[in-house]
C-alpha positions in Angstrom: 0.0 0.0 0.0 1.3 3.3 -1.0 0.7 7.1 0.3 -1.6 9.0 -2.0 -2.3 12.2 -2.8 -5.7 13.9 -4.1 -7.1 17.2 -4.5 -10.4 16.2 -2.7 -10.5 15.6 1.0 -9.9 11.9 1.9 -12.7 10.1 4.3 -12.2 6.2 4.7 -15.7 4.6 6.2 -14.7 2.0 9.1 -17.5 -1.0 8.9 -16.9 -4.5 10.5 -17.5 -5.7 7.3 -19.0 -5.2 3.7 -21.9 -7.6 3.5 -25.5 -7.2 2.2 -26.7 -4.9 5.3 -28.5 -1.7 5.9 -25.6 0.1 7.8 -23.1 -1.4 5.0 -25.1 -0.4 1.7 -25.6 3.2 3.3 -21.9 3.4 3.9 -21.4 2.6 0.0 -24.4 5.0 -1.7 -22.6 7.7 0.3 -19.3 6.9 -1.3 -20.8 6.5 -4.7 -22.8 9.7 -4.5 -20.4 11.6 -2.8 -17.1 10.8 -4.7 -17.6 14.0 -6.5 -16.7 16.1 -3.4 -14.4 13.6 -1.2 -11.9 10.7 -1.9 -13.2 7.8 -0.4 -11.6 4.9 1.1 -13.1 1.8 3.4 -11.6 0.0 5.9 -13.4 -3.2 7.7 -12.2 -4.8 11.0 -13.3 -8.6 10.6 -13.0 -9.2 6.9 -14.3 -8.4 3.5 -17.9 -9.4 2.6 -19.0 -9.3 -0.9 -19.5 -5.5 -1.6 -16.0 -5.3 -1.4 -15.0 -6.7 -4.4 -18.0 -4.3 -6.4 -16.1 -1.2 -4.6 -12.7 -2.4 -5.6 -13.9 -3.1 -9.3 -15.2 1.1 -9.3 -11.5 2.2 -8.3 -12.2 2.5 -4.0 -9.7 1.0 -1.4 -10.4 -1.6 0.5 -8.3 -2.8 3.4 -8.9 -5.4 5.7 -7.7 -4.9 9.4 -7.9 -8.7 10.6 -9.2 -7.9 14.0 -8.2 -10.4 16.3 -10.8 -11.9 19.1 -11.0 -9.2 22.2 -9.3 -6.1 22.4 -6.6 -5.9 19.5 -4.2 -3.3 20.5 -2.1 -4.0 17.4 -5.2 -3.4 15.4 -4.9 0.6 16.3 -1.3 0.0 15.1 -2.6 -1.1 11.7 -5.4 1.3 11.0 -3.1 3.8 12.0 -1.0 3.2 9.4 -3.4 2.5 6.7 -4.8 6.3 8.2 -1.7 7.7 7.3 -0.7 6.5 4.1 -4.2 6.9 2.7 -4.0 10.5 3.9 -7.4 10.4 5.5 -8.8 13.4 6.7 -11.8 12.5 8.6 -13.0 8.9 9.4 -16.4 8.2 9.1 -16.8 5.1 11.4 -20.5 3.1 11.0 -20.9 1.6 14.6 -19.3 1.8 17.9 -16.2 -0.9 17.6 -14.7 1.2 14.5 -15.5 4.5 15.9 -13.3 3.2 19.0 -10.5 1.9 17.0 -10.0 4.6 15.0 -10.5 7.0 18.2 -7.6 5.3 20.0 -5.7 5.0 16.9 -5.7 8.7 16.7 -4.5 8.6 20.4 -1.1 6.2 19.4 2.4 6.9 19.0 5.2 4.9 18.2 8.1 5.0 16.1 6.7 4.6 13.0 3.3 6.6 13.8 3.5 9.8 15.1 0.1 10.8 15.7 -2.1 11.3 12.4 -1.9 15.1 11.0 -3.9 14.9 8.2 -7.1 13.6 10.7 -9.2 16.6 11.4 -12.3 14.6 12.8 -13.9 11.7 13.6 -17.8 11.1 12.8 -19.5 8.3 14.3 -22.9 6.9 13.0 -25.1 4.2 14.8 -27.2 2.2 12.6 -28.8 -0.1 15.4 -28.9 -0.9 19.0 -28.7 -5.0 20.3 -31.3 -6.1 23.0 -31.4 -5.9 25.4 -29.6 -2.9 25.3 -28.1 -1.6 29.2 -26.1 1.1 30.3 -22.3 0.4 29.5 -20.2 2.3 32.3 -17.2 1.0 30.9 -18.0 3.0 27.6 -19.9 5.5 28.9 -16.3 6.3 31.1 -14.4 5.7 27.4 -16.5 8.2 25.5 -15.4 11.0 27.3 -11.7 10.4 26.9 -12.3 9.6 23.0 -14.5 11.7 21.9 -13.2 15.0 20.7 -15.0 18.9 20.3 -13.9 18.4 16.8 -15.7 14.7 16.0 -19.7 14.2 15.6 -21.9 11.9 16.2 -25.2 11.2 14.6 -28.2 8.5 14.8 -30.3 7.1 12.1 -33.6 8.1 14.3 -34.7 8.9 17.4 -35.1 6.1 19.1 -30.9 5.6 18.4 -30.4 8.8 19.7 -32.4 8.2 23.4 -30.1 4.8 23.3 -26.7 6.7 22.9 -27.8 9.1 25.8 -28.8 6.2 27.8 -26.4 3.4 27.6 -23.3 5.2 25.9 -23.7 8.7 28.1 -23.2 10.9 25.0 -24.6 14.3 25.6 -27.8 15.0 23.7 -26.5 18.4 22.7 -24.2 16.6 20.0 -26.1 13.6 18.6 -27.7 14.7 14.9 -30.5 12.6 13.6 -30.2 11.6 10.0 -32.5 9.3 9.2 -32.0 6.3 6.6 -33.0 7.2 3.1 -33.2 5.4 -0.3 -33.7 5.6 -3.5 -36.7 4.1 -3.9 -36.3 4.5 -8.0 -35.3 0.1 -7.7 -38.3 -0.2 -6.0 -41.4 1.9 -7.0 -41.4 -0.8 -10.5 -44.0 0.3 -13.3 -46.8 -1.9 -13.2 -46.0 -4.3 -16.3 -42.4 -4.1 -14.9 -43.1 -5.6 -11.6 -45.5 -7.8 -13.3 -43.1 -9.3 -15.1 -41.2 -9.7 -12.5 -43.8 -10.8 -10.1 -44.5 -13.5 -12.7 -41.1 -14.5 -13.2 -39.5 -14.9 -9.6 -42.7 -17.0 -8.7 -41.6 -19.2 -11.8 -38.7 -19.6 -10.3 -39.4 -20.7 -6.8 -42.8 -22.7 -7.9 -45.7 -20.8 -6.7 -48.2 -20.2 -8.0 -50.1 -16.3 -9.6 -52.5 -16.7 -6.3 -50.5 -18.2 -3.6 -49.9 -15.1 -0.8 -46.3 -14.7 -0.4 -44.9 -12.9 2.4 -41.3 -11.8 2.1 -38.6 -11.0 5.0 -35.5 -9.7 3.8 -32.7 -9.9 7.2 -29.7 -11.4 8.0 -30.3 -14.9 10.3 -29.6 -13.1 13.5 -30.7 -13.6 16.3 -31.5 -10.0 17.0 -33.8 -10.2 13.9 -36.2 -13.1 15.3 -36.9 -15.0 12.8 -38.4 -17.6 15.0 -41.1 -15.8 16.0 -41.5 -15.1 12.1 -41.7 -19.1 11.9 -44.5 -19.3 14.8 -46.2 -16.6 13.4 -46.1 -18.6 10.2 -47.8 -22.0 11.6 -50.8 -19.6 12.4 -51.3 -18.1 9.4 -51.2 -21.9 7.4 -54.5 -22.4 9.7 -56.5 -19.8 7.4 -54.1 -19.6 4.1 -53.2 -23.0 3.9 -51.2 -22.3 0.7 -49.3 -19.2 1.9 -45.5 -19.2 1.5 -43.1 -17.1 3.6 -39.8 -16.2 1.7 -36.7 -15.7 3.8 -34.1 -13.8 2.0 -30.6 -13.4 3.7 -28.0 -15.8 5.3 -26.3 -16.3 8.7 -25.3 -18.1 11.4 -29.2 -19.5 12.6 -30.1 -20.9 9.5 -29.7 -24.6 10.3 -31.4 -23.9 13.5 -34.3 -22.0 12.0 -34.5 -24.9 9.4 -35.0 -26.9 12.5 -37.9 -25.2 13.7 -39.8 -24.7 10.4 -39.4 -28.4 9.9 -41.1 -29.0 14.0 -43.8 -26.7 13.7 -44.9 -28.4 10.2 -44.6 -25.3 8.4 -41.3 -26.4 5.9 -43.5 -26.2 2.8 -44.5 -23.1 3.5 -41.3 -21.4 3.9 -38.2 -20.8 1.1 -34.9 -19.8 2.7 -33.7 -18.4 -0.2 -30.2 -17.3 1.1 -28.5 -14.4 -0.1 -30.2 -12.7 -2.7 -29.5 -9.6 -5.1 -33.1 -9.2 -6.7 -34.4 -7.8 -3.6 -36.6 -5.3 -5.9 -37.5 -8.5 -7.9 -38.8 -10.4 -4.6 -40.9 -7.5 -3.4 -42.6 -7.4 -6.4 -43.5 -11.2 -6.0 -44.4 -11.0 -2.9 -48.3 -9.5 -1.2 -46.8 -8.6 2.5 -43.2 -7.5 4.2 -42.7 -8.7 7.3 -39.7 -7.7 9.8 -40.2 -9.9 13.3 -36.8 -7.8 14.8 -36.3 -7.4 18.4 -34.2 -4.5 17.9 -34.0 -1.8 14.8 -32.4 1.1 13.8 -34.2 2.7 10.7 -34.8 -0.3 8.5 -33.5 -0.1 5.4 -35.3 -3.0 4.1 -38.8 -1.3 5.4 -37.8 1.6 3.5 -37.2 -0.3 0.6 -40.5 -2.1 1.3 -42.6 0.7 1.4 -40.8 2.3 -1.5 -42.0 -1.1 -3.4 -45.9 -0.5 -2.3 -46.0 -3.3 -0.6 -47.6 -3.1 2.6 -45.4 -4.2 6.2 -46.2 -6.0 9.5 -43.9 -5.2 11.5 -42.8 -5.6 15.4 -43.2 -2.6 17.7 -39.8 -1.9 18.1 -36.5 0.6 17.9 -37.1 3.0 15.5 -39.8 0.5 13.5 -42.7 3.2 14.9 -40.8 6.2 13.7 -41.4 4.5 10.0 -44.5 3.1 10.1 -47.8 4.9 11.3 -50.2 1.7 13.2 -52.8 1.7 10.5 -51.6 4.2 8.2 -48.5 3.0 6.7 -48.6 -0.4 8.1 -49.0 -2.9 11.2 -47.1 -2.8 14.2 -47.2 -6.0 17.0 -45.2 -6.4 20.3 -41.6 -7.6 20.0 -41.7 -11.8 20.2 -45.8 -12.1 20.1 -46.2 -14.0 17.2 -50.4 -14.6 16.8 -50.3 -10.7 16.6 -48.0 -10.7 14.0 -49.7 -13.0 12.3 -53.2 -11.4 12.6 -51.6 -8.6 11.2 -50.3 -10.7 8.0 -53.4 -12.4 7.9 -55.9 -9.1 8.1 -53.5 -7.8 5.3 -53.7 -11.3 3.3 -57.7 -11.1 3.3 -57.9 -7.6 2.8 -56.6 -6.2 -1.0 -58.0 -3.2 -0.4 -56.4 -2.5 2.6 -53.3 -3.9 1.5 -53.2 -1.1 -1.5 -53.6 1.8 0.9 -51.1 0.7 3.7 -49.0 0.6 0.6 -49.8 3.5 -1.2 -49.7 5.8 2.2 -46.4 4.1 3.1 -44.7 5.1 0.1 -45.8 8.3 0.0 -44.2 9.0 3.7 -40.6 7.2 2.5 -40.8 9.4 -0.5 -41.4 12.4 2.2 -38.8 11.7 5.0 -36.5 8.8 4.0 -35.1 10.0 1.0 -31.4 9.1 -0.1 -31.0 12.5 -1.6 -32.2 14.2 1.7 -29.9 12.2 3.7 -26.8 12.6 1.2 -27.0 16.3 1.8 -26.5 16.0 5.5 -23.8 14.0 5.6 -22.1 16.0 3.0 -22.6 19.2 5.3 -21.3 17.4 8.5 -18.2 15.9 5.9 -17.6 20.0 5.2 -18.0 21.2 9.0 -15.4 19.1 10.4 -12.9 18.9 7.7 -12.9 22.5 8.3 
């Protein structure tokens, strides 16, 4: 790796890694929107992840750090160095763990690093909160030795915000909400587009032009619950005995959820489809969203959901209600209660017409306040206010 030099300011966005996810595919429209006005470079603590080789192929840098399990001193050591030869001028780190590498990077000296001149700023985004989700003295004490006047932080709603007060003891006064936008141009299909679509994917997987298909698009984690997706699932087959739930994403629970679908009888009536890159495809197959998290940020994959038309039952939780209006854009259910969440998917299953105004309504509100554009702009002024 050599030391490079650029006319435009140089930000490297820290990720854990660059898979399919919301917090990763935000991190990449910025740089691919924004490389106009700023250099950008990525850096990822625990390996690559598939959208690395698609940022390499358009000319970024990608480096992985090869974090080590626990706390990796020699990590600092590492990004330090990849810091300074890139030249970065401000880190834009998505999470906590790569904010607080690159904060006590900025903090090391040795011999071959002697501090980072060229960093003017760190800004510090979180996507999502786990849960539960506690007070974390250990951070909270950590904060106020890394955090400087010159770095910001922002959350993706307000519900993230509250969290970072709460359990990371950030002051209000310096939190910015951005929320989550996208361009919902991949989703909002013309009608004989999706059509087409809709006719082709269900083709493909063998269902039929009038089976209801509900679609969740999430990572198998647990913080994403998709066994109470499952349960929910075994009660909906009572009244829609030909119903089919679509599972699109991968991780570490699949074998286990495979399990359950196969115990509760409901493994005909549910396609884990794996990793998939015709989300816009699948929502246009598919008559309901469903997202069964116990924790969220700002979905991007309700976003992209309601950008589609289609309309979302959803648990109450995070910042799920600061999307979705109860009965206006959609259907909200308490975290882990699946026979709500499946009345919900059921009233929406029986009900077209209700099913075409939740949908309408919710796209006209992602349109409003979740717009990529929107959100592009205020990073882009927060990239200008510390880099100056």
């Amino acid at each position: 790796m050599i030391a490079v030099t650029d006319s435009l300011p140089t930000i490297a966005h820290g990720l854990h890694r660059l898979d399919f996810a919301g917090a990763e595919i935000l991190a990449v429209h910025i740089a691919r929107n924004l490389r106009q006005q700023f250099r950008f470079v990525f850096f990822c603590l625990d390996g690559l992840g598939p959208l690395a080789d698609q940022l390499r192929a358009e000319g970024f840098t990608v480096a992985n750090l090869e974090r080590r399990p626990g706390f990796d001193l020699a990590l600092t050591h590492r990004l330090g160095r990849f810091l300074q030869q890139q030249r970065v001028n401000m880190v834009h780190a998505h999470q906590y763990t790569p904010f607080f590498y690159a904060a006590l990077s900025r903090l090391r000296r040795s011999a071959t690093l002697r501090g980072l001149k060229d960093l003017r700023g760190i800004v510090f985004t979180e996507h999502g909160r786990h849960y539960p989700d506690p007070p974390r003295p250990k951070r909270i004490w950590a904060n106020k030795v890394l955090l400087r006047p010159s770095d910001r932080v922002t959350a993706v709603g307000q519900f993230i915000k509250q969290a970072l007060i709460r359990s990371e003891g950030i002051d209000a006064a310096r939190i910015d909400v951005i929320h989550n936008g996208i361009d919902p141009r991949k989703f909002a299909l013309p009608d004989a587009e999706a059509g087409t679509l809709r006719e082709k994917i269900r083709a493909e997987l063998g269902i039929t032009a009038n089976q209801p298909v509900v679609l969740q698009v999430a990572r198998l984690h647990p913080v994403k619950d998709h066994a109470t997706a499952l349960r929910a699932m075994a009660h909906v087959k009572v009244r829609c005995p030909n119903a089919v739930l679509l599972l699109a994403g991968d991780g570490e629970l699949r074998s286990d959820l495979e399990k359950q679908a196969a115990e509760l009888g409901t493994a005909a009536h549910v396609r884990f489809l794996g990793v998939r890159t015709d989300i816009p495809a699948l929502m246009a197959a598919a008559d309901v969203f469903v997202l069964s998290s116990l924790s969220e940020g700002i979905s991007v994959t309700l976003l992209e959901a309601m950008a589609a038309g289609l309309p979302i039952a959803a648990t109450d939780v995070g910042g799920n209600g600061e999307i979705i209006e109860h009965g206006i854009t959609g259907l909200l259910s308490p975290r882990s209660d699946s026979q709500r969440l499946a009345d919900n998917v059921l009233n929406l299953l029986e009900d077209a017409p209700l099913r075409r105004l939740l949908g309408e309504a919710g796209l006209a509100r992602q349109k409003s306040l979740f717009d990529q554009d929107q959100m592009h702009l205020a990073f882009a002024q927060i990239y200008r206010q510390v880099l100056a």
